[in-house]
C-alpha positions in Angstrom: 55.0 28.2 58.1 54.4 31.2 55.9 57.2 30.5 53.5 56.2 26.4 53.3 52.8 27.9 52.0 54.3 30.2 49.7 56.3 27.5 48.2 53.4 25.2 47.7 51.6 27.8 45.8 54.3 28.5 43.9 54.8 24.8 42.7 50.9 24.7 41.7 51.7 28.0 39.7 54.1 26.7 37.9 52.3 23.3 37.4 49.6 25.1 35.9 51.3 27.6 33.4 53.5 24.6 32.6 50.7 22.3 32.0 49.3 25.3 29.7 52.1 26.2 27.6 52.6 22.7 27.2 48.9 22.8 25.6 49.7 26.1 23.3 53.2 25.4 21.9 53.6 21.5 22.4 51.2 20.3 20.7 50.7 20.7 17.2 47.4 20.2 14.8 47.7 18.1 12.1 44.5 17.9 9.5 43.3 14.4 8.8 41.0 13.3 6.2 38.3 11.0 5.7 38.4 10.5 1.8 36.6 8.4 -1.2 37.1 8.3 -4.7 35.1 9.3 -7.7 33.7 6.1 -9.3 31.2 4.3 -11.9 28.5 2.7 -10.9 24.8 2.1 -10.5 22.4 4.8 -8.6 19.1 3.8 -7.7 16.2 6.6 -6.7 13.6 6.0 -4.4 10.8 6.9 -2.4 9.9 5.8 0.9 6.3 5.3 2.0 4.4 3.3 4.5 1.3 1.8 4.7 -0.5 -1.3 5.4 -2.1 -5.0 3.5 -5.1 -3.9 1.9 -6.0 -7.7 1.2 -4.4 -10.9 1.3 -6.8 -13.0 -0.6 -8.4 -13.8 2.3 -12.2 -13.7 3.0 -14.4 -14.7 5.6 -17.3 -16.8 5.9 -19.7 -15.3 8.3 -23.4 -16.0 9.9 -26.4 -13.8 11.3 -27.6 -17.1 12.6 -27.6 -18.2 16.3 -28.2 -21.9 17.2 -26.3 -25.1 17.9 -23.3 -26.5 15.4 -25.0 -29.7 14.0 -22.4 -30.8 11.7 -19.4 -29.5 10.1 -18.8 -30.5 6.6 -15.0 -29.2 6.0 -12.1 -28.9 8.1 -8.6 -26.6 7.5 -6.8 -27.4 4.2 -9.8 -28.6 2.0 -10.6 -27.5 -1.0 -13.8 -25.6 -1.3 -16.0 -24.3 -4.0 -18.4 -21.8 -4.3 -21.5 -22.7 -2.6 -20.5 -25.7 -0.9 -21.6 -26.3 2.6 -19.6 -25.5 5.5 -22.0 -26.0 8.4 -25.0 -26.7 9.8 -26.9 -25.2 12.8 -30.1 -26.5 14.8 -31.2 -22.9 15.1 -33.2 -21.5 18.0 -36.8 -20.5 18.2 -36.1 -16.2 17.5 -33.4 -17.4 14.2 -35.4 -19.7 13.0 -38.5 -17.2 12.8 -36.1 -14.7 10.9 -35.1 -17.6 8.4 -38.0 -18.6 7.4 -39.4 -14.9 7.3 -36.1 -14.7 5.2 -37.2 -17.2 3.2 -40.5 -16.3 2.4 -39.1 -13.0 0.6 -36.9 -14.9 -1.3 -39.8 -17.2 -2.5 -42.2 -13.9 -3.2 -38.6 -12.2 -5.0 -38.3 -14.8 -7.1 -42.0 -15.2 -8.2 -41.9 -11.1 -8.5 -38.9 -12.3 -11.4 -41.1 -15.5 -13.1 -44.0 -12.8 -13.8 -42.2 -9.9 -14.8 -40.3 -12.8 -17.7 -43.9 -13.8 -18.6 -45.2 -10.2 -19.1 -42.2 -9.4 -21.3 -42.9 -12.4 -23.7 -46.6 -10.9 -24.0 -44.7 -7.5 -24.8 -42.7 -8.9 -27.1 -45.1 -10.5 -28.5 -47.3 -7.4 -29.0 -44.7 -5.3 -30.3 -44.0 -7.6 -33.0 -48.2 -7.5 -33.7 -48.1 -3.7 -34.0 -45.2 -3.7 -36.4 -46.3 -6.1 -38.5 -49.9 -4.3 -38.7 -48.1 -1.0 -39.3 -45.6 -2.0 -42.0 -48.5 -4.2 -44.3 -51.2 -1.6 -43.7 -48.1 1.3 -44.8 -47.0 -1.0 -47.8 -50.3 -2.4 -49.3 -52.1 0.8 -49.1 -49.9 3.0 -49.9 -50.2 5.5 -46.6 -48.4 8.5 -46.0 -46.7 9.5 -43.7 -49.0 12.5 -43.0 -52.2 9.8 -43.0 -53.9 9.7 -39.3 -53.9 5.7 -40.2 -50.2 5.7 -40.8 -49.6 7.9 -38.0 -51.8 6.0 -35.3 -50.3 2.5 -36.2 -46.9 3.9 -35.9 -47.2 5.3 -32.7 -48.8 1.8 -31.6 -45.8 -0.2 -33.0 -43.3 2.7 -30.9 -45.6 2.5 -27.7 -45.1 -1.3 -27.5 -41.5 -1.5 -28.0 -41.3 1.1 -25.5 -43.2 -1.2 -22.8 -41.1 -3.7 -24.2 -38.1 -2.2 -23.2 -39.8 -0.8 -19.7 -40.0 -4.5 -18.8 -36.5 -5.4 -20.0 -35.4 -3.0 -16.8 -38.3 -4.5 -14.6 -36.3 -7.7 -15.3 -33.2 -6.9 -14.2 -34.6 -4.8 -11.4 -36.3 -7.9 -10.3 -33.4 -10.4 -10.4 -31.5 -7.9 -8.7 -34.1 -7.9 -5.8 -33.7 -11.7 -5.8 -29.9 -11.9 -5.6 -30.5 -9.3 -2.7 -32.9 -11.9 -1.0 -31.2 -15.0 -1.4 -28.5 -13.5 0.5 -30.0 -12.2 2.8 -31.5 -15.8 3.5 -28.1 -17.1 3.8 -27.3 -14.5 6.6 -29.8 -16.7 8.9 -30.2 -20.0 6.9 -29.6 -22.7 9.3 -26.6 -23.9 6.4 -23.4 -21.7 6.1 -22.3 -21.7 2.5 -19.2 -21.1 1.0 -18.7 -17.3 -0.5 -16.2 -18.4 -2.7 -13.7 -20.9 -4.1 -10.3 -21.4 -2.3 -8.4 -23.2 1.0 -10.3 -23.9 4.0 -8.6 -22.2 7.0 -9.3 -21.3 10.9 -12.1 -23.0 11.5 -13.5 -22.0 15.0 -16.3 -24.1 16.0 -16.8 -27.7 16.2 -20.1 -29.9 16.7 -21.8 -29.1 19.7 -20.6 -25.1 20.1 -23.3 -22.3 20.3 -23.0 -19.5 17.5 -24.2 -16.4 19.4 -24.0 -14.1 15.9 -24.1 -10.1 15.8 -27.1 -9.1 13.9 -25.1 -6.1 12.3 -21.7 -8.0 11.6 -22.4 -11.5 12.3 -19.7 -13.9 13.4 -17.1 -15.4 11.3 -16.7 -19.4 11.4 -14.1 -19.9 9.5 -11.7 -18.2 6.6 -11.2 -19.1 2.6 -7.7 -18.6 1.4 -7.9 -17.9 -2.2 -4.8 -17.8 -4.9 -3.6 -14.8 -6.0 -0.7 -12.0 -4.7 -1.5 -10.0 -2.0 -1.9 -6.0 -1.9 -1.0 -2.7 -0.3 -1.7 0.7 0.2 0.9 3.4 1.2 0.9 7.1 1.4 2.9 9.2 -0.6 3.2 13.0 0.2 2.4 15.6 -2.1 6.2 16.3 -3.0 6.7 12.8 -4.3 3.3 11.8 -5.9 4.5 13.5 -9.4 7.5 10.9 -9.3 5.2 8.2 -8.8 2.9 6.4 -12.0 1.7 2.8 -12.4 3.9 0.2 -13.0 6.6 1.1 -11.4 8.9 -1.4 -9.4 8.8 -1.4 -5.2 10.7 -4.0 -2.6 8.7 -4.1 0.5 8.8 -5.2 3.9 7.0 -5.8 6.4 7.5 -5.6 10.4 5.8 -8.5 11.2 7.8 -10.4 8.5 11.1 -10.1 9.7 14.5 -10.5 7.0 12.4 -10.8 4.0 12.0 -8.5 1.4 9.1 -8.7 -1.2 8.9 -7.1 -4.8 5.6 -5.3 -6.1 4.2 -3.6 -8.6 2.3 0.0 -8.8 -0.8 -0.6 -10.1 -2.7 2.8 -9.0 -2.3 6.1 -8.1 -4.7 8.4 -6.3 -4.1 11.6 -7.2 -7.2 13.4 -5.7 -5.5 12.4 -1.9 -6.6 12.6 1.5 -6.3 15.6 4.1 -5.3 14.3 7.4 -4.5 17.2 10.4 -3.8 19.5 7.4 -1.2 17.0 5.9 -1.9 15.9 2.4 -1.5 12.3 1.4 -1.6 10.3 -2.1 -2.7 6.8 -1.5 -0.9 4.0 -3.5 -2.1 0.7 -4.5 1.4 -2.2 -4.9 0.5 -5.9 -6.2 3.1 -8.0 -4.6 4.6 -10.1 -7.2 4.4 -13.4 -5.7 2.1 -15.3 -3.0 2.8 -15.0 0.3 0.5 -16.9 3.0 2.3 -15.4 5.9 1.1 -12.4 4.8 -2.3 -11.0 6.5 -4.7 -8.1 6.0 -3.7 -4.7 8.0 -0.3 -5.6 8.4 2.0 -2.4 8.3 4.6 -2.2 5.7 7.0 -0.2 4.3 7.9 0.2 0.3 10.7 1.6 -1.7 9.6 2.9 -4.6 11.8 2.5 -7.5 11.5 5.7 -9.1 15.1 5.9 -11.3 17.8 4.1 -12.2 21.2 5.1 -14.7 24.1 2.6 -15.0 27.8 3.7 -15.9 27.6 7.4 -13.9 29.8 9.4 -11.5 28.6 8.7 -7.9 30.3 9.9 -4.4 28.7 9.6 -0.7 25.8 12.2 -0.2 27.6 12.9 2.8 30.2 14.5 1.0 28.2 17.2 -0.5 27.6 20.5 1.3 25.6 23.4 0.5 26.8 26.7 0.3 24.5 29.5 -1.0 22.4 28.3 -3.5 25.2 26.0 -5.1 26.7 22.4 -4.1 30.0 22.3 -3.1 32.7 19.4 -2.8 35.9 19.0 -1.1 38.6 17.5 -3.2 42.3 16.4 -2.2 44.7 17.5 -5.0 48.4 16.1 -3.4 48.0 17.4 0.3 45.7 20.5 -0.2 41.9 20.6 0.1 40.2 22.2 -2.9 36.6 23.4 -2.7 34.7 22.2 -6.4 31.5 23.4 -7.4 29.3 20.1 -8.5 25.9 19.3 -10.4 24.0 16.9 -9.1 21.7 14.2 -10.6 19.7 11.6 -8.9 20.2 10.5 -5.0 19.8 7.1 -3.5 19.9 6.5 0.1 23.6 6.6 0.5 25.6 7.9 -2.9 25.0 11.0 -5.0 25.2 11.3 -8.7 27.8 13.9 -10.5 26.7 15.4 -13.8 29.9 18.4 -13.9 32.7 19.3 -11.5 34.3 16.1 -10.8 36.1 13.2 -12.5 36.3 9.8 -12.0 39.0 8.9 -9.5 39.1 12.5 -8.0 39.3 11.8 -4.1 36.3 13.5 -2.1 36.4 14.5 1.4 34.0 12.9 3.4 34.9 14.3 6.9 37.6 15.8 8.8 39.5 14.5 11.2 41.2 17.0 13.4 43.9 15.4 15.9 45.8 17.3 18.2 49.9 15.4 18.1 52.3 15.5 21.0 55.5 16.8 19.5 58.0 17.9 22.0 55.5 18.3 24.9 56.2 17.2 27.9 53.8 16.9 30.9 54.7 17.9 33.8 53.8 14.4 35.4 56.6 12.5 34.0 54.8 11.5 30.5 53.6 12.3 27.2 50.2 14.6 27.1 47.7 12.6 25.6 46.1 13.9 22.7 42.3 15.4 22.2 40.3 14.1 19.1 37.2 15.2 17.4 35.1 14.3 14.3 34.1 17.3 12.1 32.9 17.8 8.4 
């Protein structure tokens, strides 16, 4: 029994060292390359930035008001213009009090403007009395300028185009104060108006629903779709805001908008930025080049801005580029033996690197290294060939 033990153990022994010298002087390492050639081409640099739709041409139409839909004068896809009617409202008893209190400041705004215009004609036309008194009384009797006469009509002639003027700024403070009135009217005027020209869209009440309207936001009955290209806002950080200047190109996307890729324009840059949880941010502002109606306010986006291009220069993978100290180096395959080339780099792109010195075009560039264990003469000790061990390295 003792010696069928020993001879098991034995057997395992020599399983073991066999399996392991089979492992150290069987197999034998063979370096394999991943490669790609030095060649001309086209780099593109960018920067990457997201953000969101700032506005999409789209504005709503909104009421203070709270009644009872009387009529609706439009439905989605017409054509409206500014100030046309979209609705009507029977309103109830506590709107209709603040409409026509509404009102009545609009009436007392605008008679506030038609007196302040009939007290500047009166100006005007007592300025133009003063300097006409002043100028014949100076010319016909000869005053000086040092003459109390002289001197008292002239600083009647200055004081009344000086109240002239005063009124001038009454005016437009005045017609400011009705603009201010009217629209406040329209906030709880028993007719909803249109804010601007464009496409009728989303209407969301009919004849016969209740408008129950927020005093501080009021509630939006429908939407006006208006031509133009939408735009966007994006962030750039404070290490690529010097790359970045108006007009530059962008291609954009969107992650509502699946497969589709728009083109924009930069047409600001915010330099001042905005401090977030200590991290600094440069807003952005990108005009879309074309319309897009599937395109809504606040939807996140991402853009590529288009900060470089060169035709006709040296480009290999980035990938292929490692850093050793403070230079870049490069493996390069002359016949079968792996040099090591300093290289000067120029602009990157998402995938490819561009070579300024070191390399030449059709050099071959290691990429990665493939190192493969090979089963030459070793034999397991199970009746077949090892199998090998592979691993990816750079």
């Amino acid at each position: 029994m003792v010696n069928k033990k020993r001879a098991v153990i034995f057997i395992v022994l020599v399983v073991v060292f066999g399996f392991l010298g089979w492992r150290t002087f069987g197999g034998k390492q063979q370096a394999q390359y991943q490669t790609s050639q030095v060649e001309r081409g086209t780099i593109v640099s960018t920067i990457s930035a997201s953000g969101q739709i700032l506005v999409a041409n789209i504005v709503n139409i909104t009421t203070s008001a709270k009644g009872l839909v009387k009529k609706v004068y439009v439905q989605d896809g017409d054509r409206v213009t500014l100030g046309q009617k979209i609705l009507e409202m029977t309103l109830d008893s506590d709107a209709q009090q603040k409409s026509v209190s509404a009102y009545s400041s609009y009436l007392s705004a605008k008679n506030s403007l038609d007196s302040a215009q009939v007290s500047l004609y009166t100006l005007d036309s007592a300025m133009w009395a003063a300097q006409r008194k002043f100028i014949n009384d100076a010319v016909s009797r000869s005053l000086t300028i040092d003459d109390p006469t002289y001197i008292q009509e002239n600083d009647d002639w200055l004081a009344a185009e000086a109240k002239y003027k005063n009124q001038q700024n009454v005016i437009a403070q005045s017609q400011i104060g009705l603009s201010s009135a009217w629209l406040s009217y329209q906030a709880v005027s028993p007719i909803v108006y249109a804010p601007m020209s464009g496409i009728i869209t989303n209407i969301t009440y009919v004849e016969g629903m209740t408008i129950s309207a927020s005093d501080d936001t009021g509630q939006t009955v429908a939407v006006i779709k208006s031509e133009g290209t939408p735009l966007a806002s994006f962030n750039i950080s404070e290490i690529d805001v010097s790359k970045v200047k108006p007009g530059q190109k962008a291609t954009i996307e969107l992650d509502s908008i699946a497969d589709k890729t728009f083109t924009g324009k930069i047409l600001s840059v915010n330099r001042i930025g905005t401090v977030t949880s200590g991290v600094t941010n440069y807003p952005v502002v990108i005009k879309f080049d074309t319309e897009a109606p599937e395109i809504l306010p606040n939807m996140a986006a991402t853009a590529n801005i288009i900060v470089e291009t060169k035709d006709n220069v040296l480009l290999i993978p980035s990938s292929a580029i490692q850093r050793q100290g403070t230079q870049d180096v490069v493996r390069v395959l002359k016949g079968k033996k792996e040099q090591t080339v300093v290289v000067e780099t120029g602009l990157v792109s998402d995938t490819q690197t561009e070579i300024l010195e070191g390399l030449s075009e059709g050099d071959e560039v290691v990429v990665s290294t493939i190192s493969q264990t090979s089963q030459q003469g070793g034999t397991s000790v199970f009746g077949g060939g090892g199998a090998g061990r592979m691993f990816m390295g750079r």
